[in-house]
VEXZADO-133790 format. One record per residue (C-alpha): residue number from 1; residue in one letter; y, z, x. Coordinates in steps of 0.2 Angstrom, whole numbers. Layout:
N
[NUM 'A' [Y Z X]]
...
//
This chain:
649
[1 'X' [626 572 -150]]
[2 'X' [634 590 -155]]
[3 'X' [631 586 -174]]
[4 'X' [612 580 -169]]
[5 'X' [612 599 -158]]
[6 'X' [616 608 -174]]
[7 'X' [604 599 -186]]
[8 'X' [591 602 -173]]
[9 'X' [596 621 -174]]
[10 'X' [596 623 -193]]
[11 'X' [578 615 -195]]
[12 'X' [569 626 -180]]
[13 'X' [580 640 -186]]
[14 'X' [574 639 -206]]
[15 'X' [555 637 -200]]
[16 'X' [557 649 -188]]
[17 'X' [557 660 -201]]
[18 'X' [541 653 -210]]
[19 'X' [523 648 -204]]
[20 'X' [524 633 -196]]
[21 'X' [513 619 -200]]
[22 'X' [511 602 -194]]
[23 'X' [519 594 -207]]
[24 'X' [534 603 -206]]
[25 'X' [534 597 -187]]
[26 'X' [533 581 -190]]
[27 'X' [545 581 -205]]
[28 'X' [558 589 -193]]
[29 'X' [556 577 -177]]
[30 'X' [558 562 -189]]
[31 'X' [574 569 -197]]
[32 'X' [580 573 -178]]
[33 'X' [575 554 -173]]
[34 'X' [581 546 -188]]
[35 'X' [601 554 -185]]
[36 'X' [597 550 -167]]
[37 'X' [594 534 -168]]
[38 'X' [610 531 -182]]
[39 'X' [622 539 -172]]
[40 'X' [616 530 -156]]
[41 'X' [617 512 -169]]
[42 'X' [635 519 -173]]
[43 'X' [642 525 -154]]
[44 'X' [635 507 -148]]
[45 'X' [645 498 -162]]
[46 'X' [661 506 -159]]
[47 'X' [661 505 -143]]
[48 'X' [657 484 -146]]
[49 'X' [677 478 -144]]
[50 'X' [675 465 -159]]
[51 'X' [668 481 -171]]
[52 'X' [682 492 -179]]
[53 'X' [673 506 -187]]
[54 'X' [684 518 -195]]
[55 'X' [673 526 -207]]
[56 'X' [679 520 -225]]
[57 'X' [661 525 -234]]
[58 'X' [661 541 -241]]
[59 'X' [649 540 -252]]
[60 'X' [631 529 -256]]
[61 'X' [622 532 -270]]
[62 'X' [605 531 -272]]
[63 'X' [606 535 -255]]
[64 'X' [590 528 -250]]
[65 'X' [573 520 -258]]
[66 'X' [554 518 -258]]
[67 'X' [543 502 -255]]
[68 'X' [530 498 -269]]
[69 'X' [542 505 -283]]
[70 'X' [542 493 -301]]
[71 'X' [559 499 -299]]
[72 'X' [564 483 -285]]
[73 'X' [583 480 -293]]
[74 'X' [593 492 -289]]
[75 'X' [612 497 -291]]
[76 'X' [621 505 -277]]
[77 'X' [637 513 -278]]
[78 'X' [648 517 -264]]
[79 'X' [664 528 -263]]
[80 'X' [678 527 -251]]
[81 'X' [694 526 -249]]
[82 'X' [702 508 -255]]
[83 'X' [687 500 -251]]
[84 'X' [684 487 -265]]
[85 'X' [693 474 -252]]
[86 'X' [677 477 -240]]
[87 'X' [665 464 -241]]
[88 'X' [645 470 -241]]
[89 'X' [632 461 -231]]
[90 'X' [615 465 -229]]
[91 'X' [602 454 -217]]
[92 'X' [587 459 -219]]
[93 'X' [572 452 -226]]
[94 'X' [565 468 -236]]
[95 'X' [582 467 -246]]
[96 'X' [594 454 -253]]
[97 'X' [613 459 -257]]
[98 'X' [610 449 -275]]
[99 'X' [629 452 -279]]
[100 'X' [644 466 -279]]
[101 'X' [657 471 -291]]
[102 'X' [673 477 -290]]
[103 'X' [680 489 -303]]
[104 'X' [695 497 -309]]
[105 'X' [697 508 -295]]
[106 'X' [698 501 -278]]
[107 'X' [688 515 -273]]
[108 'X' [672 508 -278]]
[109 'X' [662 494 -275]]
[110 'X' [646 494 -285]]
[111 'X' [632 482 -274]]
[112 'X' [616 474 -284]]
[113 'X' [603 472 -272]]
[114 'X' [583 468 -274]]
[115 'X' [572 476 -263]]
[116 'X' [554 462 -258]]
[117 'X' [538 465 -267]]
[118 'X' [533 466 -249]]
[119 'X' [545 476 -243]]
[120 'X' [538 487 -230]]
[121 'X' [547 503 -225]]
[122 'X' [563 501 -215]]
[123 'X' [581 506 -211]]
[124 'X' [592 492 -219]]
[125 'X' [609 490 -211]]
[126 'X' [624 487 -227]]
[127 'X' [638 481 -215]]
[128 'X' [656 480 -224]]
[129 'X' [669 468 -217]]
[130 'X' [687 467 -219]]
[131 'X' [696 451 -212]]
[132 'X' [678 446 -205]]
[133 'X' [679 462 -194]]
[134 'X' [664 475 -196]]
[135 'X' [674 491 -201]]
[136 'X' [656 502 -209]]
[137 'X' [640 499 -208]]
[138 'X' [629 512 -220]]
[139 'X' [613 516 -215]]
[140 'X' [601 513 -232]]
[141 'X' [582 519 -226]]
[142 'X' [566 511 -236]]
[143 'X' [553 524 -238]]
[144 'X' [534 521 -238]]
[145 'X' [529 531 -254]]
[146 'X' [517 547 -256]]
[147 'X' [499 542 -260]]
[148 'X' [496 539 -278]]
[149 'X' [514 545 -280]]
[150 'X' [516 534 -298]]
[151 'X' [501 543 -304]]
[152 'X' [510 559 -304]]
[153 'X' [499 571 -315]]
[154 'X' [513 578 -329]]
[155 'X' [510 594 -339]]
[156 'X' [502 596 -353]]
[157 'X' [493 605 -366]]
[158 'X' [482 614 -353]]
[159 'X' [496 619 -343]]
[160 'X' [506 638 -348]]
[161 'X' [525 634 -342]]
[162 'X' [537 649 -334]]
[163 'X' [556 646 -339]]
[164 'X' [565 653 -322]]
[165 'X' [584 654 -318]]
[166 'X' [587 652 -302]]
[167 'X' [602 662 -299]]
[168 'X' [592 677 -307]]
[169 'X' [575 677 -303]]
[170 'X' [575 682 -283]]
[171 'X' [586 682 -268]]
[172 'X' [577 675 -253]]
[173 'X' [591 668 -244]]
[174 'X' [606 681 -245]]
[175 'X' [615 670 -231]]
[176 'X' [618 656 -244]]
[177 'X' [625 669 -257]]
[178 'X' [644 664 -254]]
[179 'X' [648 647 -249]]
[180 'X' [667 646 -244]]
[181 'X' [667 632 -247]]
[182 'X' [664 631 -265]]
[183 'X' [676 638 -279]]
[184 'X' [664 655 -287]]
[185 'X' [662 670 -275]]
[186 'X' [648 680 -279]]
[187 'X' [650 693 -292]]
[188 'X' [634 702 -298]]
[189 'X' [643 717 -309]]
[190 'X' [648 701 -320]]
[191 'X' [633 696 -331]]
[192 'X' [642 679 -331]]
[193 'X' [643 679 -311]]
[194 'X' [635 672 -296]]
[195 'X' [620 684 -291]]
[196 'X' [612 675 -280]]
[197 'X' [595 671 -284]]
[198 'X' [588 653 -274]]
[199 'X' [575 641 -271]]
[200 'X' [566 653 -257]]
[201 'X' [567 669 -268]]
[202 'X' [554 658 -279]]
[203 'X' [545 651 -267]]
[204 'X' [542 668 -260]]
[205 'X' [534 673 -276]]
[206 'X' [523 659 -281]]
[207 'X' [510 668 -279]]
[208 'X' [515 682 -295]]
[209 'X' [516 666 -302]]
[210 'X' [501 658 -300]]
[211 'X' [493 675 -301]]
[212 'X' [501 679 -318]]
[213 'X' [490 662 -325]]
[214 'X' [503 649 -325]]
[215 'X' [500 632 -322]]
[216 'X' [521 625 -324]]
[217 'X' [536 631 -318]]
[218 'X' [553 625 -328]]
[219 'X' [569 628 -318]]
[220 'X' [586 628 -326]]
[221 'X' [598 614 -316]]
[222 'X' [596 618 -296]]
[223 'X' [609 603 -294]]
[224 'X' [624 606 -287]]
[225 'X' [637 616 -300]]
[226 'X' [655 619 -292]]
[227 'X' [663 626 -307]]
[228 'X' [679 639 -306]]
[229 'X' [668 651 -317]]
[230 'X' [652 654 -325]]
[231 'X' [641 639 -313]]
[232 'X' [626 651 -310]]
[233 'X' [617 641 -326]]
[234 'X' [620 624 -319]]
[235 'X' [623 614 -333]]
[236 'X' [639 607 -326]]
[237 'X' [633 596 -313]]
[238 'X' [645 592 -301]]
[239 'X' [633 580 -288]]
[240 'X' [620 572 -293]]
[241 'X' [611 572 -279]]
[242 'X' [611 586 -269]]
[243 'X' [605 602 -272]]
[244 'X' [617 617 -275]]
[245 'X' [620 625 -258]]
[246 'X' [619 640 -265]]
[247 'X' [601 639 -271]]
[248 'X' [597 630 -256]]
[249 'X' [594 611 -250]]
[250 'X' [587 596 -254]]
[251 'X' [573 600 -243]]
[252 'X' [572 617 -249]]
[253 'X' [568 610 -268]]
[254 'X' [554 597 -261]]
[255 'X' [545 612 -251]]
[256 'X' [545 623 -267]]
[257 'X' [537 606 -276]]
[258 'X' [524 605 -262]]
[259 'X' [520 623 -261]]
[260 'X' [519 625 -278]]
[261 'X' [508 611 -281]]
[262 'X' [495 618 -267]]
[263 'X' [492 633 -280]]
[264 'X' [489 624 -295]]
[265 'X' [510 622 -301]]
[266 'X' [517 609 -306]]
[267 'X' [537 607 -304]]
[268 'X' [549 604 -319]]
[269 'X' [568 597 -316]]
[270 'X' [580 601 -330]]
[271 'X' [591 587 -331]]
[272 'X' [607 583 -339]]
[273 'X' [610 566 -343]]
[274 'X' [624 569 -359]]
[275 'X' [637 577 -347]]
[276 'X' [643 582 -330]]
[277 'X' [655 596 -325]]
[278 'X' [671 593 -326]]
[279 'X' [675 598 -305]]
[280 'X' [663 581 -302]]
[281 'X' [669 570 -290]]
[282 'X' [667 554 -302]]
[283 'X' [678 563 -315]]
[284 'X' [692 568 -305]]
[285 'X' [691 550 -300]]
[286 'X' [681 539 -311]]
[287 'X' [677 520 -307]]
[288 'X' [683 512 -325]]
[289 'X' [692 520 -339]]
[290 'X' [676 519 -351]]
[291 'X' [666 529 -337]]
[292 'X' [666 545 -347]]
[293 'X' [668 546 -366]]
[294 'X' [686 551 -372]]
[295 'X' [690 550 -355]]
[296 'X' [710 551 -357]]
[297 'X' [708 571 -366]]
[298 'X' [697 583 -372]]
[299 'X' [688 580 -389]]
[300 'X' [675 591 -393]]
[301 'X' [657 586 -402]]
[302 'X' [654 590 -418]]
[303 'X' [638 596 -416]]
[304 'X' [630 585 -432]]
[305 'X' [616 582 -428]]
[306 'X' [609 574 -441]]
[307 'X' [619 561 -439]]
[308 'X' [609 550 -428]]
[309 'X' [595 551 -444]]
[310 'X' [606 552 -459]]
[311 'X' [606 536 -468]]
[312 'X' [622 537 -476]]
[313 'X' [635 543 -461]]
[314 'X' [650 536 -458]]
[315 'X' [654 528 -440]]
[316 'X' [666 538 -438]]
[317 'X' [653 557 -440]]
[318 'X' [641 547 -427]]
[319 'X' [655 545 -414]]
[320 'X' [662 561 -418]]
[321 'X' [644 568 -414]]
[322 'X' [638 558 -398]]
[323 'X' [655 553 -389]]
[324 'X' [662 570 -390]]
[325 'X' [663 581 -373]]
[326 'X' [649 598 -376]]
[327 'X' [664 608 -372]]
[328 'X' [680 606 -362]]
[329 'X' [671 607 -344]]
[330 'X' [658 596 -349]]
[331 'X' [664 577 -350]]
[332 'X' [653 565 -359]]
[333 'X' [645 552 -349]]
[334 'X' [648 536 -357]]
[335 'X' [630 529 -358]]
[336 'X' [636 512 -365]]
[337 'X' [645 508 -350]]
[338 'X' [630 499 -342]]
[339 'X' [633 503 -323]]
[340 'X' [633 522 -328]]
[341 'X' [615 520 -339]]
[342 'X' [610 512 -322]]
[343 'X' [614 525 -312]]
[344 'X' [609 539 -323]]
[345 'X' [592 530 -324]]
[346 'X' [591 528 -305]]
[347 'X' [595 547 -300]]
[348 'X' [582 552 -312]]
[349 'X' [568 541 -303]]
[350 'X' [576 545 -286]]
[351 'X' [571 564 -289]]
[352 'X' [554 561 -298]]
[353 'X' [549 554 -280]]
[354 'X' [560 562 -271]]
[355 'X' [555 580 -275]]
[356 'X' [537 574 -282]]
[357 'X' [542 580 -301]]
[358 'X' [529 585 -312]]
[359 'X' [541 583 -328]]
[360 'X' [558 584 -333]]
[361 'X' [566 593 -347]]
[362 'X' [580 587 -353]]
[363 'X' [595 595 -359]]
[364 'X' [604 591 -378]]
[365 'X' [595 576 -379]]
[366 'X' [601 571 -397]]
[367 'X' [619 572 -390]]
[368 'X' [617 556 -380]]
[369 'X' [619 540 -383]]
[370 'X' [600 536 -392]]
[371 'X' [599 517 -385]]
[372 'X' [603 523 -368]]
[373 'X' [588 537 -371]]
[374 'X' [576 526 -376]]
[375 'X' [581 515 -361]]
[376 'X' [579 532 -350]]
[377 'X' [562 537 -353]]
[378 'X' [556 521 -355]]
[379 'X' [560 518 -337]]
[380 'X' [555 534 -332]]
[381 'X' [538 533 -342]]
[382 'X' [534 514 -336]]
[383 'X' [537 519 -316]]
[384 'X' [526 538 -321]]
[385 'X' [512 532 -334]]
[386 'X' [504 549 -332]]
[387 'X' [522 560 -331]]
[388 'X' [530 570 -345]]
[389 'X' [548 574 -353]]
[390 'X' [553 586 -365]]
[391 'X' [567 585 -374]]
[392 'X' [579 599 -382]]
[393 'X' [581 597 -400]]
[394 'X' [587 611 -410]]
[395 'X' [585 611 -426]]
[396 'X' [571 619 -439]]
[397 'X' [568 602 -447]]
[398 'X' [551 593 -442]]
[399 'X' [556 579 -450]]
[400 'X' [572 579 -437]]
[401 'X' [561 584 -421]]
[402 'X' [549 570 -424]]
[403 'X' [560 558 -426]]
[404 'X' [561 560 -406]]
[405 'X' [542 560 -402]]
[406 'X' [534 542 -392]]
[407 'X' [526 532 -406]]
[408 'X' [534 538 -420]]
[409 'X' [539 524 -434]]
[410 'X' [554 528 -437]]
[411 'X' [566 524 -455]]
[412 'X' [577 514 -444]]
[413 'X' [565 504 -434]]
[414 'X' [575 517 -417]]
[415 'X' [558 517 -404]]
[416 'X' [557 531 -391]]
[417 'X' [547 533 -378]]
[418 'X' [549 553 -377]]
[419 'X' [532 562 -376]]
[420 'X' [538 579 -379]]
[421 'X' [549 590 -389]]
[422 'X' [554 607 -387]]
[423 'X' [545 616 -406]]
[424 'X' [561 624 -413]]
[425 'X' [553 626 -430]]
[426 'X' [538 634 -425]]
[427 'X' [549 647 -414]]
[428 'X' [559 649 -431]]
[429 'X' [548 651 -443]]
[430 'X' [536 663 -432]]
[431 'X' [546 676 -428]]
[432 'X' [553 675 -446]]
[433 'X' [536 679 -449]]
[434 'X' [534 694 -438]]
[435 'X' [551 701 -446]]
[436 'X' [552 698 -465]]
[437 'X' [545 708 -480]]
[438 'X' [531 705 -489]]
[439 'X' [537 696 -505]]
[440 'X' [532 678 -511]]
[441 'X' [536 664 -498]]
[442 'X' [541 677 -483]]
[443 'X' [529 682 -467]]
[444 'X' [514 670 -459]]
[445 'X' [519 659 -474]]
[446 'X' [532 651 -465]]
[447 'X' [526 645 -449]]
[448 'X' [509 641 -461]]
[449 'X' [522 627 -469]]
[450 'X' [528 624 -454]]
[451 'X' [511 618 -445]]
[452 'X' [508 610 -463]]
[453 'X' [521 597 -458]]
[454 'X' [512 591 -444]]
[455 'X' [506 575 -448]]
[456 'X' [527 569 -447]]
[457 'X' [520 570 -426]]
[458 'X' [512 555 -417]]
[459 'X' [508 569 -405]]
[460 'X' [511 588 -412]]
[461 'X' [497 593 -398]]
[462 'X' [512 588 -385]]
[463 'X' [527 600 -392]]
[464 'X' [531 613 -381]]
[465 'X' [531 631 -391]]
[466 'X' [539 646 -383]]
[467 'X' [545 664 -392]]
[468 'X' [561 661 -384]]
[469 'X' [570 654 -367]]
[470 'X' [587 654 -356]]
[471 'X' [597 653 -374]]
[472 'X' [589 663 -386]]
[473 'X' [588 683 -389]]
[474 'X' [574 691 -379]]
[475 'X' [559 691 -388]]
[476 'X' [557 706 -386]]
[477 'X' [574 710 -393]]
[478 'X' [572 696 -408]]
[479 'X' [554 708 -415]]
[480 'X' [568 724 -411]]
[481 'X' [555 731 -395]]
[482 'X' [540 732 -408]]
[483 'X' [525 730 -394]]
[484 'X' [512 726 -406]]
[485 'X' [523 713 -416]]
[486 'X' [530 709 -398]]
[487 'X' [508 706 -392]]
[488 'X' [503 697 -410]]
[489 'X' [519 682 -402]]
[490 'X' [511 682 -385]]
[491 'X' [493 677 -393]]
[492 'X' [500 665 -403]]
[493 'X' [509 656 -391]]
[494 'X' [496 657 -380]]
[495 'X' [483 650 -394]]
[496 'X' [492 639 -404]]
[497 'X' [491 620 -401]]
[498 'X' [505 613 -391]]
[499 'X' [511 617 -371]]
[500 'X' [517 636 -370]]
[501 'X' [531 642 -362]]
[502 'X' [537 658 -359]]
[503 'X' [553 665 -349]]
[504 'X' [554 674 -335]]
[505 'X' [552 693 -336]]
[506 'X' [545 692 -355]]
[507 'X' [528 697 -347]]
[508 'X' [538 712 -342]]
[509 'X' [546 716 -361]]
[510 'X' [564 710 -352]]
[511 'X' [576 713 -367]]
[512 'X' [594 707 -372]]
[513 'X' [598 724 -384]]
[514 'X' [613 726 -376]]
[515 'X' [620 710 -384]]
[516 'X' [608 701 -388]]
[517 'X' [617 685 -390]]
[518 'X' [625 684 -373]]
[519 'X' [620 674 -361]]
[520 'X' [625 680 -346]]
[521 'X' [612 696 -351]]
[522 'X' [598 684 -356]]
[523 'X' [599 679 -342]]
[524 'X' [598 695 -331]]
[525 'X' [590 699 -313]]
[526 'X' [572 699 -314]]
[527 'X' [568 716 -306]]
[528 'X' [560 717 -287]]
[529 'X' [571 702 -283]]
[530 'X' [586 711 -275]]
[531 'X' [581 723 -259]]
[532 'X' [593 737 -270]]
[533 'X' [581 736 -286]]
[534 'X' [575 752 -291]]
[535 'X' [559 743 -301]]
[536 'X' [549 728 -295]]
[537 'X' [541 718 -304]]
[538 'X' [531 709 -292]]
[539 'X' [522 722 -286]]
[540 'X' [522 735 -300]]
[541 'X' [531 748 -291]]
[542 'X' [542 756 -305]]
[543 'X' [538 750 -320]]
[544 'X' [536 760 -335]]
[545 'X' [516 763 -342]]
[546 'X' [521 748 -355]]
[547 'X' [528 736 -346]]
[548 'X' [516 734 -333]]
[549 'X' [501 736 -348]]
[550 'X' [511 721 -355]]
[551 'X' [510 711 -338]]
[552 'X' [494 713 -337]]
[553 'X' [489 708 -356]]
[554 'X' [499 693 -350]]
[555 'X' [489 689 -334]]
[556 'X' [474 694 -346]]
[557 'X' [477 680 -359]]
[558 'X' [486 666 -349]]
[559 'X' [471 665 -335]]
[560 'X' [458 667 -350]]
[561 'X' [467 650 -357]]
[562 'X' [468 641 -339]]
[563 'X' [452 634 -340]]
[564 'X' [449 636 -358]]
[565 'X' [447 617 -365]]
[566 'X' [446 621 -384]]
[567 'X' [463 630 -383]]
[568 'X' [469 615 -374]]
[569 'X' [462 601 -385]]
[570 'X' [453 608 -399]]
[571 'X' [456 606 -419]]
[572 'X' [467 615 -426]]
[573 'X' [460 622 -442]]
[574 'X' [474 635 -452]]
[575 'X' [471 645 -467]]
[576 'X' [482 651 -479]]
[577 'X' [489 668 -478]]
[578 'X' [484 683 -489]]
[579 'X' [490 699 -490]]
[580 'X' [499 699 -472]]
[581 'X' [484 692 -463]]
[582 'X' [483 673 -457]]
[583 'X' [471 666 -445]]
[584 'X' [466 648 -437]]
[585 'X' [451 641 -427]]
[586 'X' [452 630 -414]]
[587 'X' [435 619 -412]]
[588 'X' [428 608 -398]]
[589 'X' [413 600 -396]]
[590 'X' [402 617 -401]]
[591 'X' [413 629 -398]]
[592 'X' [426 638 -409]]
[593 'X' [441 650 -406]]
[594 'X' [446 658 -422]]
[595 'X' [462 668 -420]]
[596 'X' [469 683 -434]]
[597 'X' [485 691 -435]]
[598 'X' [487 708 -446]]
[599 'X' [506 711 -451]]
[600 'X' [501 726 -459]]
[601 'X' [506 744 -455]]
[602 'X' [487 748 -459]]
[603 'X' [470 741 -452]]
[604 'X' [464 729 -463]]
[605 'X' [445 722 -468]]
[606 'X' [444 705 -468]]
[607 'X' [429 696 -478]]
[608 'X' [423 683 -468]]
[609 'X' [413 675 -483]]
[610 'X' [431 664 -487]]
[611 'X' [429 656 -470]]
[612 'X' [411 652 -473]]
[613 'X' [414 633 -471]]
[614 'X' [416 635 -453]]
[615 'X' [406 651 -447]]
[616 'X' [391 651 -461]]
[617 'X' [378 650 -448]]
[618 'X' [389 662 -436]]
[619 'X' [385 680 -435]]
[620 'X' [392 689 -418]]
[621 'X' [408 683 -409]]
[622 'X' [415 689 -394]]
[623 'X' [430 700 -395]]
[624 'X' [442 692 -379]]
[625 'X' [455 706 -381]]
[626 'X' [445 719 -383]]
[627 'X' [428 714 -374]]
[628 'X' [417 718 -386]]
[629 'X' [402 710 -398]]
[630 'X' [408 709 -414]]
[631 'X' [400 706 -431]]
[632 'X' [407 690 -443]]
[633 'X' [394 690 -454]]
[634 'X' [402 699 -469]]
[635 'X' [419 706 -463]]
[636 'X' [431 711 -451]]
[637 'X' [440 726 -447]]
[638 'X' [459 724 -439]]
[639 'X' [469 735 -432]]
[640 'X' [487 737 -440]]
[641 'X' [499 725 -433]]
[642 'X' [487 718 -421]]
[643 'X' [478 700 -417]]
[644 'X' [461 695 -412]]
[645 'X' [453 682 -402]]
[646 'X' [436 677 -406]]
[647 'X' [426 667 -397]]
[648 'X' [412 658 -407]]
[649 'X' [398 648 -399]]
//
């Protein structure tokens, strides 16, 4: 009853502190009921003189389900100590206990079970018996689904996408900014170190968010990280189902989905399915010996790539590619080993419904077993018809992103259901664009030729483009703090056919000129997000005359293209560049968006009679930028280094 007192408190505590709703009351009194009524189950067995229970189960993973899920068959493994002498049974009509496996380690027992087409929600007693004595009993709960929750809207071509890192966007819990328990103390003089950043500080400013025009919000891994050093990026997940404390709870992240999704934003998970940390539990103590990849030492990727493509590698340059560990503190998950592909697959769908996802990214995708990916979003994609992936890709070869994308027919006959890729070549060969000289083959040329290889897509409409994110130089440092070159990236992004995605604090010309190759200041403290911040962003107070004229060209551009269906859908029409000035149209139904870009250090007139084929009977257009009537009938005036929007109808 004293553990039931002090979950009771933490709840009432935490909403205290927020508007109460009634969902939130009724969210709390079922969790209260629900470890009532298993510690009452658990006092009465023990206190039963045939019942032993001595608490062997440490773990139980997927730790619960959902009724009217395609996914019925499901694996569950479960951690304790020596407990692969235990024998599992489970009477209950919504489940059958199909079969159990032991392994290796005698710490595991992997149970195969198949929840009833029927199944109605439930809490399904696992008991475990040793000598035909009851020594656990695991509590496994059967949960009635969200309403229409496989018909999940994902995000797509309409939506505008905000990259956030957690640990450095805002502090809205400072009470879980040092967890004793974990190994990294807080250290915000160290650009590599804990700051502190959370769940609630982004919750708390959904609002900006939403205000600012976008529709998506990307976070980098909120999953539990307990590394020794550097775990503020959470890329070296160290539990696969919970939530790092120090960004908040489980709960905490499926509130943020909710109250996101009441403004319009939908919620995208980074996931990691190549590698863990190397503090995980299952490394320090893994089921099998074929569990991870080179799992008696360290063997570093090679990073070739173009292996999984290349028709002529060895065997040896493929394994050397995908078996090998990202670095030393990331271990490579063996994805061939089928109970691993199971429960990689199984986690993923746990949070989809769990948190009520509106997409995933996913994290070195190519580094991966490429059977086991196709088998990954396949089962994701079947359970979510309408849901969406993207997946990280980096190179500047077209013909190696595509190979990625659903519906592509590949060489090799290799079939994958991934709707999205992250556009590395369009980033590339853009802001080589906004950089380079003028002489033949440099400038708009580039991303021109890039655009031109296209048709290699099933779906180039569904890449993500973006000017940069959590790994690259600043955008603002990449077009060296040039505004206007820096405002010509923001309308392309914003205009160009794909999903857009832009990183926090870009909107407020965050830069990276310090180093702008490291990381740790990539990723810096978004300003207003820690009460000692002289500058804040969110409500303008401090900012210089051109960074708050950026944010608002941001909010400017990003809410005209919320509703703004021929930048989602329309044709894509480009024409080849001359003399530093390149332009496109995108066209639906009757209405056209033509889009030009001036590199030039002059203004420019631009004869409108070359684009004749699409604007012959057009003779004013409306100036979005500028909010003006302007005339197309002969030509155009641009401003040096500038871009204009043009809307024709």
């Amino acid at each position: 009853m004293e553990e039931i007192m002090k979950l009771e408190e933490k709840y009432i505590d935490k909403y205290s502190k927020t508007k109460t709703d009634m969902k939130k009351i009724i969210f709390i009194g079922f969790i209260l009921l629900f470890s009532i009524s298993c510690n009452t189950k658990k006092q009465d067995l023990k206190s039963n003189n045939n019942i032993q229970l001595i608490d062997l189960i440490e773990r139980v993973e997927p730790p619960n389900w959902w009724v009217g899920m395609k996914t019925n068959d499901l694996q569950i493994l479960v951690y304790g100590n020596s407990i692969n002498d235990l024998i599992p049974k489970i009477s209950n009509s919504n489940i059958e206990l199909t079969s159990f496996n032991k392994v290796q380690n005698e710490n595991y027992l992997f149970l195969n079970i198949s929840i009833s087409e029927n199944a109605k929600p439930d809490e399904v007693e696992i008991d475990f018996y040793k000598n035909n004595v009851l020594v656990d009993r695991y509590i496994f709960s059967l949960l009635e689904r969200e309403k229409n929750a496989s018909n999940v809207e994902g995000f797509d071509s309409s939506d505008v996408m905000y990259l956030i890192t957690p640990d450095r966007f805002a502090n809205g819990d400072s009470k879980n900014d040092d967890i004793k328990s974990m190994y990294e103390r807080p250290n915000r003089e160290y650009n590599r170190g804990l700051h502190g950043g959370d769940i609630q500080g982004i919750i708390n400013h959904l609002d900006y968010i939403e205000d600012l025009g976008f529709t998506t919000v990307w976070l980098n891994p909120v999953l539990e990280n307990n590394m020794k050093k550097s775990s503020y990026h959470g890329y070296s997940t160290t539990d696969y189902y919970k939530v790092d404390p120090r960004f908040g709870t489980n709960e905490l992240f499926r509130e943020l989905s909710i109250n996101a999704k009441e403004k319009g934003i939908k919620l995208v998970m980074d996931m990691i399915p190549n590698h863990c940390g190397s503090e995980h539990w299952f490394f320090k103590d893994p089921p099998m010996d074929n569990w991870f990849n080179n799992q008696s030492g360290f063997k570093q990727t090679s990073h070739r790539r173009e292996t999984v493509q290349d028709i002529y590698a060895s065997e040896i340059d493929k394994r050397e590619h995908a078996d090998g560990w990202f670095v030393e503190t990331m271990p490579d998950l063996n994805q061939k080993n089928q109970k691993m592909s199971k429960y990689l697959i199984q986690n993923t769908l746990w949070w989809i419904e769990y948190a009520r996802l509106s997409g995933i990214r996913v994290d070195t995708y190519p580094y991966s077993d490429k059977d086991f990916m196709s088998d990954w979003t396949l089962a994701v994609m079947d359970e979510y018809p309408n849901f969406n992936i993207v997946g990280e890709e980096w190179s500047d070869n077209p013909i190696v992103i595509s190979y990625w994308q659903k519906d592509k027919i590949n060489h090799d006959g290799y079939v994958s259901y991934l709707p999205t890729l992250m556009d590395f070549p369009l980033q590339i060969s853009f802001t080589e664009a906004l950089l380079d000289d003028f002489s033949w083959g440099n400038g708009f040329i580039k991303p021109y030729k890039t655009l031109a290889s296209d048709f290699l897509y099933p779906n180039p409409n569904n890449l993500l483009i973006f000017p940069d994110n959590h790994d690259m130089t600043r955008f603002f440092t990449q077009v060296n703090n040039d505004i206007d070159l820096f405002k010509m990236g923001i309308v392309y992004y914003s205009t160009m056919r794909g999903i857009p995605q832009f990183y926090y604090g870009t909107e407020i010309l965050m830069n990276s000129d310090e180093n702008p190759g490291d990381h740790g200041l990539i990723r810096t403290e978004f300003p207003g997000g820690w009460p000692d911040h002289s500058k804040n962003a969110f409500t303008g107070d401090g900012l210089s005359y051109k960074e708050r004229q950026t944010q608002l060209f941001f909010k400017e551009i990003l809410n005209w293209r919320k509703d703004n269906k021929v930048i989602h859908n329309g044709k894509l029409i480009q024409f080849a560049p001359k003399g530093g000035i390149y332009s496109f149209f995108r066209i639906l139904n009757n209405k056209m968006v033509w889009v030009i870009f001036n590199r030039n250090n002059s203004p420019e007139t631009l004869e409108t009679s070359r684009f004749d084929e699409l604007i012959e009977n057009y003779e004013i257009a409306f100036d979005v930028i500028n909010k003006k009537k302007v005339s197309i009938s002969e030509k155009i005036i641009i401003n040096a280094k500038s871009a204009l929007i043009l809307e024709i109808e």
